[in-house]
C-alpha positions in Angstrom: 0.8 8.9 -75.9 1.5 11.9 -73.8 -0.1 14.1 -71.9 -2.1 17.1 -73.5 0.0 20.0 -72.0 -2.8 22.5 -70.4 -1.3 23.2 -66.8 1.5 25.5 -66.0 3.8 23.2 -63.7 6.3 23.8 -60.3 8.8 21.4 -61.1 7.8 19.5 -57.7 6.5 15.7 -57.5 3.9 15.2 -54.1 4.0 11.7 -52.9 2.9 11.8 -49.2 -0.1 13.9 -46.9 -0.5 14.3 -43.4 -3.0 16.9 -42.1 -1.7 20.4 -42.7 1.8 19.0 -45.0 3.0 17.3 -48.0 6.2 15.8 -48.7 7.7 15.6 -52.5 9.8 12.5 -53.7 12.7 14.0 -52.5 11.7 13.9 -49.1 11.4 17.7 -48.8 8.2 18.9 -46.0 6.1 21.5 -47.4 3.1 23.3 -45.4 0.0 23.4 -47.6 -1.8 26.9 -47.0 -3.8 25.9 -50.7 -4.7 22.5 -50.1 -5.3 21.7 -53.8 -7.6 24.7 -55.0 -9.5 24.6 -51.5 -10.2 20.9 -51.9 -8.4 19.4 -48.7 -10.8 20.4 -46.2 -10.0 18.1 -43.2 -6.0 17.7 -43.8 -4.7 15.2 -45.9 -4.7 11.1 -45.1 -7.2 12.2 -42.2 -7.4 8.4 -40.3 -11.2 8.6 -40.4 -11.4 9.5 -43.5 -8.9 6.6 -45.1 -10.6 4.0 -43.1 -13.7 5.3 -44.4 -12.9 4.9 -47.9 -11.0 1.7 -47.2 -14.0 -0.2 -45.9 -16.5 1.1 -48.8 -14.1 -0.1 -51.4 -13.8 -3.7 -49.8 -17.5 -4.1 -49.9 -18.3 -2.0 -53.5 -16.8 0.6 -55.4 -19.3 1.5 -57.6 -22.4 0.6 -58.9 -24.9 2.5 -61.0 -28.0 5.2 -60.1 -30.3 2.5 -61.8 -30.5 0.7 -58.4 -31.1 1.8 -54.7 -27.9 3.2 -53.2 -28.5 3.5 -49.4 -25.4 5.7 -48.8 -26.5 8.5 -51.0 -29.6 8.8 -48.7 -27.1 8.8 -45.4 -25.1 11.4 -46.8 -28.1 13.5 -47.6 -29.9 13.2 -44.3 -26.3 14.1 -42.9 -25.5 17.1 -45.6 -29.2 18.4 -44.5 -28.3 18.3 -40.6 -25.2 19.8 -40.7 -25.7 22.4 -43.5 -28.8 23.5 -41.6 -30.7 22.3 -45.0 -32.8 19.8 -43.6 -35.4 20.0 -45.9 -33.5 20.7 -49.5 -33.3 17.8 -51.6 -29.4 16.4 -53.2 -28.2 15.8 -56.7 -25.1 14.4 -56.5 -22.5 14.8 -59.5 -18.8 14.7 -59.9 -17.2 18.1 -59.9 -18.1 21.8 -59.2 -18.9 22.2 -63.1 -21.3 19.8 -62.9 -23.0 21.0 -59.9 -23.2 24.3 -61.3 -24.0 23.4 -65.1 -26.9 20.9 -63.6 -27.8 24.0 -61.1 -28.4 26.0 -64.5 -30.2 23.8 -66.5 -32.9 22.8 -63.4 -33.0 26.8 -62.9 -34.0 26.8 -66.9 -36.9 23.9 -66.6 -38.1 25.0 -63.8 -38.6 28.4 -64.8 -38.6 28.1 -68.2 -36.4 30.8 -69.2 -33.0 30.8 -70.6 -31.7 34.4 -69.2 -29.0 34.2 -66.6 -27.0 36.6 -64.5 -23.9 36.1 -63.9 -21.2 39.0 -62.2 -17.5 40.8 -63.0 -14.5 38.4 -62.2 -16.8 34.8 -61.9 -15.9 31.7 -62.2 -18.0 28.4 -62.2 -16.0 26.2 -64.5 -14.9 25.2 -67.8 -18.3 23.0 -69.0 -20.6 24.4 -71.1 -22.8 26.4 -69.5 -20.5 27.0 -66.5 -17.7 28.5 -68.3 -20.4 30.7 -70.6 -21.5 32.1 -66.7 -17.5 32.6 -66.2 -15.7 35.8 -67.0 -12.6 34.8 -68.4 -13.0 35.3 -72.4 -9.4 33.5 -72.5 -11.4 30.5 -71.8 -14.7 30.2 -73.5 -14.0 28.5 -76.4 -17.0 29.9 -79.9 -19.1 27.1 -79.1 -19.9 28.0 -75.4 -20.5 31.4 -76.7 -24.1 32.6 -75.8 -26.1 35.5 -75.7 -28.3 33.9 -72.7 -25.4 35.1 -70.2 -26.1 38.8 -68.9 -22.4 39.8 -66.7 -23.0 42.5 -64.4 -20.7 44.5 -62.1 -20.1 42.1 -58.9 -21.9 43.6 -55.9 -23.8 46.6 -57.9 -27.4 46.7 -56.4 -28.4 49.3 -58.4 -26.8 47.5 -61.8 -29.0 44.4 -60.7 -32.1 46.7 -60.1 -31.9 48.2 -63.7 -31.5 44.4 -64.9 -34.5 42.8 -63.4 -36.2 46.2 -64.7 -35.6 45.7 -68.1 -35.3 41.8 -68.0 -36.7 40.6 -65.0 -39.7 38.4 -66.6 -37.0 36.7 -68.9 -34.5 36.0 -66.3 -34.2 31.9 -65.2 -31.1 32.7 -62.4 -28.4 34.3 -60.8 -25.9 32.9 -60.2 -23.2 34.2 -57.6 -20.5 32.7 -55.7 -20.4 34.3 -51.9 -16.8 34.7 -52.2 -15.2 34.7 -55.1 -11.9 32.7 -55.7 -10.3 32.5 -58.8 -11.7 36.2 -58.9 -9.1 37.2 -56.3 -11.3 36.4 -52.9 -13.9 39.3 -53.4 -16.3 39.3 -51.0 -19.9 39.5 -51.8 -22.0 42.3 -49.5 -24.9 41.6 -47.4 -26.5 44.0 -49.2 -25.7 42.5 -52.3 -26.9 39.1 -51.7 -30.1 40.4 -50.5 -31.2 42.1 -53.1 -30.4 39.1 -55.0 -33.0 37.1 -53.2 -35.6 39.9 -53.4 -35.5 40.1 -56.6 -35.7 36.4 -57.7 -38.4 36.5 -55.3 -40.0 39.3 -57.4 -39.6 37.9 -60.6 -39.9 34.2 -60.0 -36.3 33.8 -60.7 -33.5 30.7 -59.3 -31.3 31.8 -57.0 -28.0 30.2 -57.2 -25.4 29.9 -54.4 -22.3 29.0 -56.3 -20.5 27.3 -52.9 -18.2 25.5 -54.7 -15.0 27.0 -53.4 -16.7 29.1 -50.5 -18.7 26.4 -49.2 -18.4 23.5 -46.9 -17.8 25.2 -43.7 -14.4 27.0 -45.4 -16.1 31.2 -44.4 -16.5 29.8 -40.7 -20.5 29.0 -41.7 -21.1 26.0 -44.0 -22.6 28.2 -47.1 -21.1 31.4 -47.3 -24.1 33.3 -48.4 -25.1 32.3 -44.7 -23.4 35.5 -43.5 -25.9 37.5 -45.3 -28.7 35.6 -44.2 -30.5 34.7 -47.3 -31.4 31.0 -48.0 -30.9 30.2 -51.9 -32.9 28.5 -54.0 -29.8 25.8 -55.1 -26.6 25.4 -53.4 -23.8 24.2 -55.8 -20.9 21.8 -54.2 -18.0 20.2 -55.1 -14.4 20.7 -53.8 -13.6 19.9 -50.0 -17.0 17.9 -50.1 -14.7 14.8 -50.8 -11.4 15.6 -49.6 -9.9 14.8 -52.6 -12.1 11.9 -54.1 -14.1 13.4 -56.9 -17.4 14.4 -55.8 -20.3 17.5 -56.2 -23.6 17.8 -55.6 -26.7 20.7 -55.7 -29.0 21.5 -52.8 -32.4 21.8 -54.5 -35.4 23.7 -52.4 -38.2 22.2 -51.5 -40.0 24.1 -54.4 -38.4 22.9 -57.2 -39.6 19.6 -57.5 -38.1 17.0 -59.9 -38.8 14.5 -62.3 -37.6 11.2 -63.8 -34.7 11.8 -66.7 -34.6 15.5 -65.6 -31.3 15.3 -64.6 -28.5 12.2 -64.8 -24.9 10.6 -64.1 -23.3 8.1 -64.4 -20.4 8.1 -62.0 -22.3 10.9 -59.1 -23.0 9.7 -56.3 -21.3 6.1 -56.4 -20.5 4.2 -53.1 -17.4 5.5 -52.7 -17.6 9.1 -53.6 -20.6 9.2 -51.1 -18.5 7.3 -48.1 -15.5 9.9 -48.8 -18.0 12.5 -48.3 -19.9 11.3 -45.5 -16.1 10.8 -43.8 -15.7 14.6 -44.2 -18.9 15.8 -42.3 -18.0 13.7 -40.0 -15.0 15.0 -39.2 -16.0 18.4 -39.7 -19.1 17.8 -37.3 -16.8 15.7 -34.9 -14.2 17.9 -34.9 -16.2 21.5 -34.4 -14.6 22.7 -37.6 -16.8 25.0 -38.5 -15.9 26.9 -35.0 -12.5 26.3 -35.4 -12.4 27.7 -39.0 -13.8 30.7 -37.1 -11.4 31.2 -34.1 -8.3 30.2 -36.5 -9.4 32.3 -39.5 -9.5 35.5 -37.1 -6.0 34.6 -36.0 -4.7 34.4 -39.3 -6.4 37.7 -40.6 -4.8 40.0 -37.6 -1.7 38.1 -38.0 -1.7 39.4 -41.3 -2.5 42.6 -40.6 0.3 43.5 -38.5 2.5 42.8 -42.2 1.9 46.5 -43.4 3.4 45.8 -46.9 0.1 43.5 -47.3 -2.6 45.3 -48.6 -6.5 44.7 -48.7 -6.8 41.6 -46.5 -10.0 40.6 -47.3 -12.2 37.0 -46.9 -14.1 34.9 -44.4 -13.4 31.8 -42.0 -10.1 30.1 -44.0 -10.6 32.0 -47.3 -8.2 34.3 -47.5 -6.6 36.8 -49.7 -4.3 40.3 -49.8 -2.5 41.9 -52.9 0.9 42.7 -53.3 3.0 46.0 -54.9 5.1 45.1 -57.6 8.3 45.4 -55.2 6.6 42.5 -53.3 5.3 39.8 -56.9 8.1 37.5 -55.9 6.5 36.6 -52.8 4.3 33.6 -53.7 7.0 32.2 -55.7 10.3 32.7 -53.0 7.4 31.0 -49.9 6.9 27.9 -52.4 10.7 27.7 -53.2 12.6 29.0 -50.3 10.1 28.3 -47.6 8.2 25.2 -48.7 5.0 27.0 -48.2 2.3 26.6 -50.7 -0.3 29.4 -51.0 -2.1 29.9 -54.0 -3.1 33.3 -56.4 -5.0 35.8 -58.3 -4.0 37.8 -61.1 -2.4 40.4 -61.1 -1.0 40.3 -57.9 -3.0 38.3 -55.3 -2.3 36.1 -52.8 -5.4 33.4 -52.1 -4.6 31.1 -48.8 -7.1 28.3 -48.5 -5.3 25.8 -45.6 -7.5 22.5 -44.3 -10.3 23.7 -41.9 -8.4 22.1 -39.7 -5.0 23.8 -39.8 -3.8 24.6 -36.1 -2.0 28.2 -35.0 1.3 26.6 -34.6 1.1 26.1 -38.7 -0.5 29.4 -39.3 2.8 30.9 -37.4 5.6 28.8 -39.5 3.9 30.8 -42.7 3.3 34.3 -40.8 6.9 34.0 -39.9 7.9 33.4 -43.6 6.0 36.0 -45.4 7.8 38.7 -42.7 11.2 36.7 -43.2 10.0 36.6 -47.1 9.2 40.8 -46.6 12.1 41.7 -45.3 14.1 39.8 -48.1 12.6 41.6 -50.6 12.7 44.9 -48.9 15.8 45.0 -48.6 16.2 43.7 -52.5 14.4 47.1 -53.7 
C-alpha cells in the first residue's frame, strides 16, 4: 500500500521541535513562522505541555463518551474562564470540520431551518457540510453540492440586509470566520460582524463564529470576533486548541439547549486530547499569551511595514498577511529554501505568517532580516 497522493510536498523530512524551530533529518534549523496551518500555538515540545500528555497517557489514553470523563468537565470550566465564556456549554470533537459541521447541524435543529449563509473566499473544511459552506468549487465534490448554502460577498452589509430581507424567516446560520485564512487573511469589519448579530437576532437565526484558525488567543483576544464586540451564538474550535494532538470543540450558548443522541463521537473529547488541551490554556493563561500575542503582533506588523515592496499588511494579534507583485512570487519559496524560514500562503500571491503565540522579537527579527535580504535579492534579479 501507498499513500493516496493529495498534498503538494517540500522535499523536507521534520524530525525535531523546540518552541519557535524545527530541525529536518539532516540536521538543518528552520524558524516556523506557520506552525503547521496555525496549529502550534504554544511552540513546539512546550515542557508543560509534554509532561502533560505524558502523565495522561500512563494513567489512560482513551476511553469512550458512554462513561463519566472528569477531564472534559476541567477543560470546560477552564475554556469558559479564560475565553470569557463562562456560561456557554462544550462539544468536543476532533478537528475544525467537525466543529464546524456539528456547529451547522445544532444551528439546523435548533432552528429548524436548513438555509445558511456563508461569504466570498471561506473556508470551514472538507466534511460535508463544511466544505458545501466553503468557497473553493475545486473542492466540493457533486455529492456535497447543495442548494441550502447562500455565499455572499464577505463584509457587504447591505448584501446581508437584502438577504435576510428576502430569506430571513428561512435562514438557520451564518457562518463567518473573523479572519479569514485560507482566504488570504481578510479581515472581517466591526461593522460587518455586527450586523451579523442584529440580524440573527432579528430573524431567530445561529450565529456562528468560525474560530478555527482565528481563535485561541492567535488576533491578541481569544475569539476574534471579540474585536467587534459581538458574542456569537456557537464558537467553532480546533487547531492550536491541542498543539498538535487532534482536538475541536463548539461553544454552545446558553440558549440552545441539547439533548441525548443530538450530537456524538467517538474519539472527541478522550483523556488525552482533553489533557493536551487543558496543557495549552495553561500555558497560554500562565504565560500572558494573549498580551504577548498583542505587544509581539504590533512589532511584527510595523516591522513589516517599513518593507515597502509589501503591500496590504493586514490581520490581528499573530495572524498575519501581505501580497506580493509578481517581481516579488519567489519570495515564499527562496525564505523556505535559502533562509530556512517557513511562512505559509494565499493564492495568488499572499503571504500568511501564523508563528506560536509565543514567538519572541529576537525570532521575529531573524525573518524581518530575511524577507529584506530575500527583497533585495530579487530586486536586484528584475
Amino acid at each position: 500500500m501507498k499513500l493516496f497522493d493529495v498534498y503538494p510536498l517540500n522535499d523536507i523530512t521534520i524530525t525535531k521541535g523546540e518552541g519557535s524551530f524545527v530541525w529536518d533529518d539532516k540536521g538543518n534549523k528552520y524558524l516556523d513562522c506557520y506552525g503547521g496551518h496555525a496549529v502550534i500555538s504554544i511552540g513546539h515540545s512546550h515542557p508543560h505541555y509534554v509532561k502533560a500528555i505524558e502523565t495522561q497517557l500512563s494513567q489512560i489514553g482513551f476511553y469512550s463518551n458512554s462513561i463519566h470523563i472528569p477531564i472534559q468537565k476541567q477543560l470546560a470550566e477552564k475554556l469558559g474562564s479564560v475565553s470569557g465564556k463562562k456560561d456557554y456549554q462544550l462539544f468536543l470533537c476532533n478537528s475544525g470540520a467537525e466543529a464546524n459541521e456539528n456547529a451547522i447541524k445544532l444551528a439546523s435543529f435548533y432552528t429548524g431551518r436548513n438555509k445558511v449563509v456563508a461569504f466570498s473566499k471561506s473556508f470551514h473544511g472538507r466534511t460535508s457540510l463544511a466544505v458545501a459552506a466553503t468557497d473553493n468549487k475545486s473542492i466540493v465534490a457533486p455529492v456535497n453540492e447543495t442548494n441550502n448554502i447562500s455565499f455572499l460577498p464577505f463584509n457587504d452589509v447591505a448584501a446581508l440586509l437584502e438577504y435576510f430581507k428576502q430569506y430571513g424567516n428561512e435562514t438557520a446560520a451564518v457562518i463567518v470566520e473573523g479572519i479569514q485564512g485560507v482566504g488570504g487573511i481578510n479581515v472581517a469589519s466591526t461593522d460587518f460582524l455586527k450586523a451579523i448579530r442584529t440580524l440573527c437576532d432579528e430573524y431567530g437565526a445561529v450565529y456562528i463564529a468560525d474560530s478555527v484558525q482565528c481563535g485561541y488567543g492567535r488576533s491578541g483576544k481569544f475569539f476574534s470576533h471579540d474585536h467587534a464586540g459581538v458574542s456569537a451564538d456557537i464558537y467553532s474550535m480546533a487547531k492550536g486548541m491541542g498543539n498538535g494532538f487532534p482536538i475541536g470543540g463548539i461553544a454552545i450558548a446558553p440558549h440552545i439547549q441539547p439533548k441525548h443522541g443530538m450530537l456524538g463521537t467517538t474519539f472527541g473529547g478522550n483523556h488525552l486530547a482533553c489533557a493536551a488541551a487543558m496543557a495549552v490554556l495553561d500555558v497560554i493563561q500562565n504565560e500572558n499569551l494573549i498580551d504577548s500575542v498583542n505587544e509581539t503582533g504590533e512589532y511584527l506588523m510595523n516591522q513589516l511595514a517599513q518593507i515597502p515592496e509589501l503591500k496590504n499588511i493586514r490581520g490581528k494579534g499573530l495572524m498575519i498577511g501581505f501580497d506580493v507583485d509578481d517581481e516579488h512570487k519567489g519570495l515564499r519559496k527562496n525564505l523556505l529554501h535559502k533562509h530556512k524560514i517557513f511562512t505559509g500562503e494565499a493564492k495568488p500571491n499572499v503571504i500568511r505568517l501564523l508563528p506560536a503565540l509565543n514567538i519572541r522579537k529576537e525570532e521575529i527579527n531573524i525573518l524581518i532580516n530575511a524577507i529584506k535580504d530575500e527583497i533585495a535579492y530579487l530586486n536586484n534579479l528584475n
